[in-house]
N, C-alpha and C positions, 0 to 999 in steps of 0.2 A: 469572455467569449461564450462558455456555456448560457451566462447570464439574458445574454444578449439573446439567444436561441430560444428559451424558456419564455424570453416576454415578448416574442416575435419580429425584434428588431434584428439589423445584422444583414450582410448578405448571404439570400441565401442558395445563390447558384456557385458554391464555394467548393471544388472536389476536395474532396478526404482521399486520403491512402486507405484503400481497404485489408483487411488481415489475408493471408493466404496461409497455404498449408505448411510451406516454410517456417511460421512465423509460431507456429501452434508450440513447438516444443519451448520459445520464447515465454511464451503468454501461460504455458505450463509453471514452468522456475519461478515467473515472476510469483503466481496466483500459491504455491507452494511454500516457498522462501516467505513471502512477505504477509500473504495471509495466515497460514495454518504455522511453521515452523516457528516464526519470528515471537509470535503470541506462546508458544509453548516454552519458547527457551526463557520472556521475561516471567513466565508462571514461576518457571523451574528455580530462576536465579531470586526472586522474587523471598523464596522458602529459606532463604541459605544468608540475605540481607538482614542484619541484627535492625530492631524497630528502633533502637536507642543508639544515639553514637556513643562511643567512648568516653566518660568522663577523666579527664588530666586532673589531677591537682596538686 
């Protein structure tokens, strides 16, 4: 769909929902959780992951 947009095919008399002020503390959590928080926690857990598995013998 975007594709379509970018090389000018597509309809393009197509409404969108646009965001409102309701929607801000939404599009907060998402940009929080999923940008900033998500990347810090695989940092975090990343530190504490041995580079080797266990060898059994």
């Amino acid at each position: 769909m975007w594709l379509e947009r970018l090389s000018g095919g597509g309809d393009r008399h197509t409404l969108e929902a646009s965001l409102t002020r309701s929607d801000l503390s939404s599009v907060a959590g998402l940009i929080l959780f999923g940008g900033i928080l998500a990347p810090m926690v695989l940092m975090v857990s990343l530190q504490y992951t041995p580079s080797q598995p266990p060898h059994f013998s």
